[in-house]
N, C-alpha and C positions, 0 to 999 in steps of 0.2 A: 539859394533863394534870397532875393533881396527882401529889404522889409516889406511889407504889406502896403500897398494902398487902401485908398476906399472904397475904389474899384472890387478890389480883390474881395476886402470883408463883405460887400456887396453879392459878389460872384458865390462865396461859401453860401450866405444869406439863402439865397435862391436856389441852387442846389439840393440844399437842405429842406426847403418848400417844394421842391420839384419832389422831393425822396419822402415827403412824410410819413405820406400813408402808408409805403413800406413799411418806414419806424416803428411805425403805429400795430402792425400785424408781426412784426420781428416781438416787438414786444408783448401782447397779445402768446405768442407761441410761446414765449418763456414764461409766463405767470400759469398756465395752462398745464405746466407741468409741476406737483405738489414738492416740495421742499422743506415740510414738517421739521421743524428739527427743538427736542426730538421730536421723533426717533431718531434724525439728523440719516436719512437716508439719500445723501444727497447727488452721488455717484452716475444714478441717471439724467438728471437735471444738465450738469455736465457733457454730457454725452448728447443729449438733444442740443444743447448750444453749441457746441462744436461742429454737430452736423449742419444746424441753422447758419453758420458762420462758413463755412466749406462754401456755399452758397455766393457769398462775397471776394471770393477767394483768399480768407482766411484761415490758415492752416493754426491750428489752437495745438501744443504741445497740453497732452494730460499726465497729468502729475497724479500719480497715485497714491495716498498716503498711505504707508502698510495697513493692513487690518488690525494688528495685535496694537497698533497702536493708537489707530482709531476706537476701539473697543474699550479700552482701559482709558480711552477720556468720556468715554457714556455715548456716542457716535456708531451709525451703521457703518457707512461709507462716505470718504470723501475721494472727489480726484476733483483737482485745482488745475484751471487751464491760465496759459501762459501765450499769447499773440504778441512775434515781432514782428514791428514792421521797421524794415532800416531803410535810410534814405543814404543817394548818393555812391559817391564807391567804396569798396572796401577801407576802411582805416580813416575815411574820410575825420574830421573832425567833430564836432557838435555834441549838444545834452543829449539822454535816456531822460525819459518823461513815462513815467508809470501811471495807468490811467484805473484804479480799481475799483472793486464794485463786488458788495457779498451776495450770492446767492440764496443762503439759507433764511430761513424764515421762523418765526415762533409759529405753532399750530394756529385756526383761526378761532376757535374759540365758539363763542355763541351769538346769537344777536343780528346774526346777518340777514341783509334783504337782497341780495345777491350775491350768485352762490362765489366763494371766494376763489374758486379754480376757474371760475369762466371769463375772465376779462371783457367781461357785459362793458359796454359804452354807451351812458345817457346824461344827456345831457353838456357836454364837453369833455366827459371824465370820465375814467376808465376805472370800473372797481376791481378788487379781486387782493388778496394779500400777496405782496412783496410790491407791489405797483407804483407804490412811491416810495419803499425800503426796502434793497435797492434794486430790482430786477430792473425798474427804470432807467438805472443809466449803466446797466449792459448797455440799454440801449442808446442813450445820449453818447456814452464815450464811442459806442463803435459806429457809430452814425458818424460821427462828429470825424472820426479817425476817416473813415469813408469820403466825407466833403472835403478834409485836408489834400487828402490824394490825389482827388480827380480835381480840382482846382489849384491850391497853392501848389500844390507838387513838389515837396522839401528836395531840397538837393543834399540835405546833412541830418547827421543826429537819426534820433528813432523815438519811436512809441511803442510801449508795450501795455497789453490789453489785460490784468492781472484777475480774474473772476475766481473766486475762491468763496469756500462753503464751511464758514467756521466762527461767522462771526457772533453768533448769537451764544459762542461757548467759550468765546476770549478771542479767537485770533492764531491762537498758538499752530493750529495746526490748518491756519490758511494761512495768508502772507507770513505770518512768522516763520512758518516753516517750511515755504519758499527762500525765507531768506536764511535760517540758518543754513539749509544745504546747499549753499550758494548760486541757485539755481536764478538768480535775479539779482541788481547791482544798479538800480535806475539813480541817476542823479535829481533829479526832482520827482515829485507825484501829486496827483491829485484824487480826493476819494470821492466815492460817493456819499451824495449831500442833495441840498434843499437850494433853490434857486437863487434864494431872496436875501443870502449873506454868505460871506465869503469867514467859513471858521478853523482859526487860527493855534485852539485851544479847545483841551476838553477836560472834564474829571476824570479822576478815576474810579478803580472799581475794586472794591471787597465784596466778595459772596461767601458766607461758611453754612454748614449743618451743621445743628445744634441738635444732640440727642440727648433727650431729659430721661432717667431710670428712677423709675420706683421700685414697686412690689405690687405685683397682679395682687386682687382679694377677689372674695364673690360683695356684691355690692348691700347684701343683709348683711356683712359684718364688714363696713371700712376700713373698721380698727383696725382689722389683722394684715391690710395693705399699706402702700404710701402710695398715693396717688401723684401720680406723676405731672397729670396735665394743671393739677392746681403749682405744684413747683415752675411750671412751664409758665403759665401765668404769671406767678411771682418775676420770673426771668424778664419776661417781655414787657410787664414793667416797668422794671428799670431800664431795659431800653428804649422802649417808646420814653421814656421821661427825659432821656439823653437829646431826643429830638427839640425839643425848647431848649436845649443848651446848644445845639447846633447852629439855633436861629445865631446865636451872639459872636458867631466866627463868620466873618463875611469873605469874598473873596476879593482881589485888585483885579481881578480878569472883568472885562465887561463883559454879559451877557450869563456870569456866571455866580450866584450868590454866597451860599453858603452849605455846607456838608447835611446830609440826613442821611435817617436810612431806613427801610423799607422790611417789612416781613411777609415775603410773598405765598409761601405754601407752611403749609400744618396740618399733619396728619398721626394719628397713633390711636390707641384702646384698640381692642378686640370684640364686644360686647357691648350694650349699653346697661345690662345689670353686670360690669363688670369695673369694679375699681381699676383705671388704665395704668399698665406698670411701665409702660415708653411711648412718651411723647418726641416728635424728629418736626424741627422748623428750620426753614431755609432766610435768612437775612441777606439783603443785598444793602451795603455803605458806601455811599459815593462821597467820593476824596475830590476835594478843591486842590487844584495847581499847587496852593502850598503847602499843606498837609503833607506831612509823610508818612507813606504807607504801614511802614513798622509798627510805629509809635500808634498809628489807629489799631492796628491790628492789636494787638498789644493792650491796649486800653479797654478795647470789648472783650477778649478773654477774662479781664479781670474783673471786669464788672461783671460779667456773665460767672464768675467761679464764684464772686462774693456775693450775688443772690440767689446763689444756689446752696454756698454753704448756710444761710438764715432759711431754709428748710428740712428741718431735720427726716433723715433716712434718702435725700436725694443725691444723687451725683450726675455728672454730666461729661458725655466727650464731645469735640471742638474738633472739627474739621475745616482748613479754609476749601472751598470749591477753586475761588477763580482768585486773584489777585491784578490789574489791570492796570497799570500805573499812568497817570492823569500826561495828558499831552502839549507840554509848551511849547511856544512858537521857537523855528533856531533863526538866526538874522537871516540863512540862506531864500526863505522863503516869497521874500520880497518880490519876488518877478513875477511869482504865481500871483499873490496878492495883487500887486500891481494891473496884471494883465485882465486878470477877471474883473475886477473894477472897473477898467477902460471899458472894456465890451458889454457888460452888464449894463452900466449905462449907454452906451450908444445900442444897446438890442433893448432894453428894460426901459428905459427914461430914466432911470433915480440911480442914487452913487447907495452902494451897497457896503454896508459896514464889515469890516475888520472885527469877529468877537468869538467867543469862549463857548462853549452849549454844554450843560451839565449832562451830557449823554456821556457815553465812551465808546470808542472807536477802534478801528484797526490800524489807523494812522499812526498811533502810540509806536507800531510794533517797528514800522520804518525811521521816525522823528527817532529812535533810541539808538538806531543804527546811524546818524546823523545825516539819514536823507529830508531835506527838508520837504514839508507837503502841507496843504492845506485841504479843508473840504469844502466841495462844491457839488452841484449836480438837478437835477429835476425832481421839484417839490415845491410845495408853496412856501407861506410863511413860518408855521410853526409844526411843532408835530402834529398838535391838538387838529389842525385843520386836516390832515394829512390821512388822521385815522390809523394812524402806524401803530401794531399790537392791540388794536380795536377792532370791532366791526366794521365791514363797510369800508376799508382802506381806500384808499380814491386817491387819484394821479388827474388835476387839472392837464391835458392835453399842451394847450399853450405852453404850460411852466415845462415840458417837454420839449416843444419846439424850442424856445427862447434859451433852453440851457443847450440844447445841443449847437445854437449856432454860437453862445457865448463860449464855449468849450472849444469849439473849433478854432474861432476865429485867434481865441489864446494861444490854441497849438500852434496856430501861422504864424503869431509873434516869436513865443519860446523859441523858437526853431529858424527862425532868421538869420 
């Protein structure tokens, strides 16, 4: 395939208008099936994409994680599919371009005005949880993969379509563990992302359980317990105080400021006339680019042992959950950047920046294997707009169309 005219990005364009409303109902099917995770039941989920994709004439390889080892990471089921498509003849030359996109989902929570299983459509936009993170660009990449075909038609190289169910528990046992088994080797990738910036970097990720021990009492006599959740208190504390000390570490990544961190669940006591004797908090610390993970990790254990030994009768165990290590750019990445920039602007109008997003991804787990990848995909501007892990999750349609033709139109480059 020679390079691309304007003709040609033109011809993808159109295609991809001719196909939308397929898109639109491919996608639609996939949010329609729950994805909770947890429970992280995500096995079926799987199995209905595959079927939807048979459809296309996409034969999806399911990857099945064991069970015993899905279970002993807090997981029902996983099976990770894997779609190649090769161009050209055997042995031919050219890139692997890994195209990925998580399936799982966090539960949807409260608050909603539509129900988040039905991918209801009003107004331009598509509600429903995972709709803009990431069941979307199942749909964008394999759309987009769809327009490459019937139009540029690559003579070299390949694309593979990597949809995996693991990202909301680190990764390890989606893409990671695709790649440890060597079940995938792409020379470039791109993940799923947000339309309206091309990113290059991300933080990382600390999550531990912290479980505080007292001594149960009855709550007429406190004396004869230690109350746990007042120690518990004392701990969070000192960490929440750590957060104004984080303001003053900033990061050189654009788009990405500085470390915090987060106390998302707290539960324990038994009673309410009952002195609580274990208090269990879960912390999530996200790590800037330059941070190293050790030395955080490290840091919070010891603040968390030295405000727990200033409560006398308390003790504490220190569990980490997840560990996720922050994602720098490698030089390789350049042509991704590059390309989506071109097309973004010639589909979008504006040049779309090069930056950092304090989330964390599964990118990490390829960037460490030295494939280089960037995130891209259909979304608006920010999360906040996006409704991602809120109410109400919504997918502008456009930002749909506009990323599936900037995607394509990249694939026609890379692959020249």
């Amino acid at each position: 395939m020679t390079a691309p005219t304007l003709a040609a990005y033109a011809a993808l364009d159109a295609w991809i208008d001719q196909h939308f409303n397929e898109e639109v109902r491919f996608l639609q099917a996939l949010v329609r099936v729950p994805t909770d995770t947890p429970p992280g039941n995500n096995a079926p989920h799987a199995e209905r994409t595959a079927e939807l994709l048979k459809g296309f004439d996409f034969d999806a390889e399911k990857h099945a994680v064991p069970a015993a080892e899905v279970h002993a990471y807090g997981m029902d089921s996983i099976t990770n599919l894997i779609v190649r498509r090769r161009y050209g003849a055997q042995g031919d030359s050219g890139k692997t371009i890994a195209l990925n996109a998580h399936g799982d989902v966090v539960p949807p929570g409260e608050g909603w005005t539509h129900d988040p299983y039905g991918a209801e459509i009003e107004g331009g936009a598509m509600y429903g949880r995972a709709t803009a993170v990431s069941k979307s660009d199942f749909a964008s990449f394999t759309f987009a993969v769809r327009a490459l075909e019937a139009v540029a038609k690559p003579e070299k190289g390949a694309v593979e379509l990597h949809f995996t169910y693991d990202e909301e528990f680190g990764g390890e046992l989606g893409p990671g563990w695709l790649l440890r088994n060597g079940l995938t080797k792409p020379d470039l990738m791109i993940a799923a992302g947000f339309s309206y910036e091309v990113v290059t970097a991300h933080n990382g990720c600390l999550q531990m359980e912290v479980t505080v021990h007292g001594k149960m009492a009855h709550a007429a006599v406190p004396h004869t317990g230690v109350d746990a959740l007042q120690g518990a208190v004392h701990i969070l504390n000192a960490l929440y105080a750590q957060n104004d000390e984080y303001k003053k570490v900033t990061s050189n990544v654009a788009g990405i400021q500085h470390p915090y961190l987060n106390v998302g669940r707290i539960e324990g006591g038994t009673n309410t006339n009952v002195v609580p004797g274990k208090v269990t908090f879960k912390l999530d610390r996200r790590m800037i680019p330059e941070e190293n993970p050790v030395d955080v990790e490290a840091t919070i254990r010891r603040l968390i042992d030295q405000a727990a030994g200033e409560c006398a009768g308390i003790r504490v165990d220190i569990k980490r959950l997840l560990l996720a290590n922050a994602m720098t750019p490698l030089a390789g990445n350049a042509p991704l950047v590059d390309a989506i920039q071109k097309h973004a602007h010639a589909v979008m109008g504006e040049q779309l920046p090069a930056v950092g997003t304090p989330l964390y991804t599964d990118v990490r787990l390829y960037v460490e294997r030295g494939i280089p990848g960037v995130i891209y995909g259909a979304g608006p501007r920010t999360v906040l707009e996006s409704h991602a892990k809120r109410a109400d999750e919504r997918l502008q349609l456009e930002d749909l169309r506009r990323a599936t033709k900037v995607v394509a139109r990249a694939l026609a480059d890379l692959l020249a």
